[in-house]
N, C-alpha and C positions, 0 to 999 in steps of 0.2 A: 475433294472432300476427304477423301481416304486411297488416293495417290490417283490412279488408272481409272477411276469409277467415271463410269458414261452409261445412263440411262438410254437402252436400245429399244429400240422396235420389237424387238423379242425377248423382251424380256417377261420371263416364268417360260421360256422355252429350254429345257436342256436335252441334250443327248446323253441317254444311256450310255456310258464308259465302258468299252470290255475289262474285265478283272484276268489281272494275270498272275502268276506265282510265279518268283526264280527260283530254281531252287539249285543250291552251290555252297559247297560246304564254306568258299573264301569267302571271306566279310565284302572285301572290298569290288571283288566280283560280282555280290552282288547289288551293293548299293551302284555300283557305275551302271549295272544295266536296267534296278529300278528306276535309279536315273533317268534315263534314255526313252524308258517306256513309259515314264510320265509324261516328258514333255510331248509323244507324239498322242497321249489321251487315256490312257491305260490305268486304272485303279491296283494298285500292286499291292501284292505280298510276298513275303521272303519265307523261305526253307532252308536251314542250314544242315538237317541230320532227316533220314528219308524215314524215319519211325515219327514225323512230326508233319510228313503232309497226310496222313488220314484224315487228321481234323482239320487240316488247311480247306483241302478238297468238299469236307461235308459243311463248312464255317464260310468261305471266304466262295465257293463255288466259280470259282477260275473259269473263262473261257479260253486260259492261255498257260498249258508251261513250260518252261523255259528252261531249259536242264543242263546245265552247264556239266560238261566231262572231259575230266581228264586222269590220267593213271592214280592220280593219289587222290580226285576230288571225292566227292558224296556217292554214295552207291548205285550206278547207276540202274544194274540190275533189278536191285529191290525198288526202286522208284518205277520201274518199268510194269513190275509184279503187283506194287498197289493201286494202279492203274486201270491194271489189265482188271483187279477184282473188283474195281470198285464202278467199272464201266466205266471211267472217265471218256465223256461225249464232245471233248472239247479239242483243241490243236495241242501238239506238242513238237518244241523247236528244241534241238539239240544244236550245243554251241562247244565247239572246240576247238585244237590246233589243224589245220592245215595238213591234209595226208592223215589224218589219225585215224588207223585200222578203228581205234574204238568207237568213236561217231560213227562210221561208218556201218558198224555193229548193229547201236542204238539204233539208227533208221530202219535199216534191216528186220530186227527182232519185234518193233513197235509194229509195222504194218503187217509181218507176219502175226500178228493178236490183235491186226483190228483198228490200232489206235491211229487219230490223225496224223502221221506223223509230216510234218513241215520239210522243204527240201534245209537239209545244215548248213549251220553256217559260222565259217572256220574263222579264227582271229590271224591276224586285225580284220575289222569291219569296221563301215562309214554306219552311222545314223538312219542313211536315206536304205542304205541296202537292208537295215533290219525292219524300217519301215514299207519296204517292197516285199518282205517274207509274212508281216503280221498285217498289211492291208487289209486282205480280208475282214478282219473284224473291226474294224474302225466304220462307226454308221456314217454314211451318207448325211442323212437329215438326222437334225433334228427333232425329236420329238415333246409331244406337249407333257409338262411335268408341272405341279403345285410348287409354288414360292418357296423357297426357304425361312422359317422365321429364324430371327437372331434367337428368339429365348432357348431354341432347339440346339443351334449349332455352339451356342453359349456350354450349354449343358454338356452335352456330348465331346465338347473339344475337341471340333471337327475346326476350329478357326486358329489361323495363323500367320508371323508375317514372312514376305518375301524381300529378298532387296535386291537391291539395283543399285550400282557404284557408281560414285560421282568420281569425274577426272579430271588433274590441274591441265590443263591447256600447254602450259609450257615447260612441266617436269613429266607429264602425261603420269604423273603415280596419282594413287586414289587419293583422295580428299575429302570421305566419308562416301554416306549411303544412302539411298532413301529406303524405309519402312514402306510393302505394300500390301494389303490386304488380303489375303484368299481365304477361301473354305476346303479343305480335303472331306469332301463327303465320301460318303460309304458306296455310292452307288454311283455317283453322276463326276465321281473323281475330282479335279481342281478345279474350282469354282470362283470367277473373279466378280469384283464386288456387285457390279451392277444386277446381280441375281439376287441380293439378299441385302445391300445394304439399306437402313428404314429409311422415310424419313423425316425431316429435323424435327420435327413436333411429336415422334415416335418416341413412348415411355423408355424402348431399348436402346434408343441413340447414346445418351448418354452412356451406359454399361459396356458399349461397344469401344466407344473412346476411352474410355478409362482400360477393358483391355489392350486397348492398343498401345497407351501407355506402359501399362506393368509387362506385357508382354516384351513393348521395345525396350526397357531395363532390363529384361532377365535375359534377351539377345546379346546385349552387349556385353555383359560377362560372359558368355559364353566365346563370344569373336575376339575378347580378351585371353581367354584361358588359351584359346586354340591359335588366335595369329599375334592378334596384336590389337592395341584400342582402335577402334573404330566409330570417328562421328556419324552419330547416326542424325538421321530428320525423319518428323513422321507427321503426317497428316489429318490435320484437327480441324472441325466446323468451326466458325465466328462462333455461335450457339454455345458451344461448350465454352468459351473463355468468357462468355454472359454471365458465366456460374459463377458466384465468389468461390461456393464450397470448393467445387471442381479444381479451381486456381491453384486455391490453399492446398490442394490432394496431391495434385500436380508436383507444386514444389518439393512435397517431404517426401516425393517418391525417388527422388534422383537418386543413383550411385554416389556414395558415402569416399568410394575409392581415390585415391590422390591421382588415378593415370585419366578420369572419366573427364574427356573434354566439354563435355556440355551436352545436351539434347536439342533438335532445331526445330521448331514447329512450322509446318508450310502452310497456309492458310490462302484461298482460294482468291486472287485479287477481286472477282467478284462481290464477294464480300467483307474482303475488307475497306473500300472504297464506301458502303455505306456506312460501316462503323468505326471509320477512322480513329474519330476522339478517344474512342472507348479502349481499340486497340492497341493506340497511341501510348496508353495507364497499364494497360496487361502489360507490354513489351519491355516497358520502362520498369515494371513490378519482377516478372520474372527473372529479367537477365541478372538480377541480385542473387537469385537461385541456380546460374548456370543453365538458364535457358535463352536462347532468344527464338529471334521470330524471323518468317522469310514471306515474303509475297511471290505466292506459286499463278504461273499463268499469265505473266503479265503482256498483253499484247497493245490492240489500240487504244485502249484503254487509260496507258499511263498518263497520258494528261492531267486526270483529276488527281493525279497525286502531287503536281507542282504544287511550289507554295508552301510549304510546309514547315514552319517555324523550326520543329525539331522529326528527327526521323531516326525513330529507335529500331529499324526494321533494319539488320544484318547483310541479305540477303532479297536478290530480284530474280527469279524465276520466269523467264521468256517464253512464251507459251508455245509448242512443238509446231504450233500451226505457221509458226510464222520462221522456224529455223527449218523442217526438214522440206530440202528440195531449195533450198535460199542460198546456197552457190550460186546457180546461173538465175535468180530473181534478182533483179534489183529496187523493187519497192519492199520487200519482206527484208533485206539487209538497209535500207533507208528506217523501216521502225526498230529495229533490235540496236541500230547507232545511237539514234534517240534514247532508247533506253540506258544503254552502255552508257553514254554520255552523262545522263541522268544520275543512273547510279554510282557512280564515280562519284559525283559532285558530290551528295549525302555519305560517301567511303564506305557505298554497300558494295559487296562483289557482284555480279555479272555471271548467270548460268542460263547455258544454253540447251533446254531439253529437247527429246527428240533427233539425237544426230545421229544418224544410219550411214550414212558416205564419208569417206574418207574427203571428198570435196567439199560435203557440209565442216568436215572437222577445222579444215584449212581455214576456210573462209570464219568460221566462228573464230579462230586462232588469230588472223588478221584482223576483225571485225575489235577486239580486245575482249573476248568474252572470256573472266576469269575460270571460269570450270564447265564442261561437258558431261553431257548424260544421255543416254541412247542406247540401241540397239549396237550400233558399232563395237561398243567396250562390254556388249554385254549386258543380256536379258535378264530379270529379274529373277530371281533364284530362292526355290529354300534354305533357312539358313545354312543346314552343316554341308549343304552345295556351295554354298556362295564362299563359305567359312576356306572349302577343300580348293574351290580354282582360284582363290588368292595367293592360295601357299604355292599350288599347282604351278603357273605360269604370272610375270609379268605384263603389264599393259603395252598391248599391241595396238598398232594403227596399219593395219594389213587389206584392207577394201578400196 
């Protein structure tokens, strides 16, 4: 429905996030290490000049900061001194070069006044190693926390999309993107859908898809200015294309730009198997506007889609369940053949979600599936992350 969303068992259960601050006078030093401390669960904020964490510290109440030093960086002294005054009760990790008298300093000087200080930790550094130094604060469980409402997270613009890169099979370069939903809340950090999304008969359903829309327009200019056009696809109920209004909304929202390839809408083969006829008039409606349509999920299922006079759907979306670990299956590569086979016939492309192994990629590759998507090329990302390791490295097949 809105890419990754699965309705859990625990769901209205979140864990508390520790909140950390970097603080480093270089931009990009610090976005690489908010980075890093998101993905392991951390609520972050940034400090680039040490007369601005007072109100970090009394606003944002870190459990964590992170103090980047080097000869020419942020002050390390006076970050020590506001610190020391303000009682800060929380850990402090200092990050520098390898041998550097000054780190060395910083640890020294912090726990002679008290402060937690973290053993340092010198660049280069793995991921797993800064996650060994900040475990501590990472909870255990779970704890029990009230729902999210969309009108809240609406308001607040705590909601945003992520993406995840589709890859051609046999040039391995990207071939667009999928849009996925998250929330950056204030407290309980990155938040994926199944915490907050309504549903379908929810008044906020609809508001939600429509941000998802204008939101995935205002991305793609942005992945234009910074790399280059990038097809994006984003995740929309049957429900919402029931709307005529909605439709009509839909189409006058597209990029006006001469380089904007289109927008793809993946829509849940579940539903669209009961509402064939109807989908059948949106799909054939839209793509006059530079939209089409892809059938996300597709697994045992594809049968009731034989037969089909005309087939305005673009795109077949294999459902993960049936590609990851389907190297060495061979009844899970017997339905995704089927499918392959299938789609072909109607000259829709072939996408295989879910590919984590370099063995799943092969076998997808042999099997004819025109494009891959998975963990393997790469986890979904915020945008100016996703934007930076585009530019950053090309597509690797290394697992």
């Amino acid at each position: 429905m809105f890419g990754d969303l699965a309705r859990s068992a625990t769901f209205g259960l979140r864990r508390i996030s520790p909140r950390a601050c970097v603080a480093d006078s270089k931009g990009h030093l610090r976005a690489f290490l908010t980075d890093v401390l998101e993905d392991l669960g951390f609520v972050t904020s940034e400090c680039a000049k040490a007369d601005d964490l007072g109100a970090i510290l009394e606003t944002e109440l870190p459990n964590l900061i992170v103090l980047g030093v080097s000869a020419d960086g942020i002050e390390v002294g006076k970050i020590l001194e506001i610190l020391v005054r303000q009682k800060f009760d929380g850990k402090v990790l200092a990050i520098g070069a390898r041998e550097s008298i000054i780190v060395k300093a910083v640890w020294q000087v912090g726990r002679e006044h008290s402060l937690a200080m973290l053993p340092p930790l010198t660049t280069p550094f793995a991921a797993e190693t800064l996650r060994e130094r900040v475990g501590m604060l990472l909870p255990e469980e779970p704890k029990p926390s009230p729902a999210v409402h969309v009108p809240e997270a609406l308001h607040a613009g705590w909601l945003e999309l992520w993406y995840q890169q589709k890859v051609d099979t046999r040039t391995l370069v990207r071939s667009g993107a999928e849009a996925l939903l998250r929330m950056r809340h204030p407290t309980w950090g990155i938040v994926p859908p199944a915490y907050f999304i309504p549903e379908d008969d929810d008044p906020y359903f609809l508001r939600l898809s429509e941000f998802v829309i204008e939101r995935a327009a205002k991305d793609w200019r942005y992945l234009f200015e910074h790399q280059s056009s990038t097809d994006i696809s984003i995740n929309l109920p049957a429900s919402f294309l029931k709307n005529r209004y909605a439709v009509r909304s839909l189409c006058q929202r597209m990029p006006a730009h001469p380089a904007f390839g289109g927008l793809l809408i993946e829509i849940d083969s579940a539903e669209v198997i009961p509402n064939l006829e109807l989908l059948i008039d949106v799909a054939k409606e839209v793509r006059l506007h530079n939209i089409a349509v892809s059938i996300d999920n597709v697994g045992a299922n594809w049968p009731a889609l034989m037969g089909l006079e005309t087939f305005p759907f673009v795109e077949l979306k294999v459902d993960r369940q049936f590609v990851t670990g389907f190297a060495n299956d061979r009844l899970k590569q017997t339905v995704c053949r089927h499918i392959i086979e299938f789609g072909k016939g109607y000259g829709a492309r072939v996408v295989a979600e879910g590919v984590e192994t370099r063995a799943d990629f092969v076998a997808a590759s042999e099997l004819g599936f025109d494009t891959v998507q998975g963990y393997l090329f790469g986890k979904p990302m915020a945008l100016k992350k996703f934007a930076h390791a585009a530019l950053a490295q090309p597509v690797l097949v290394s697992k």
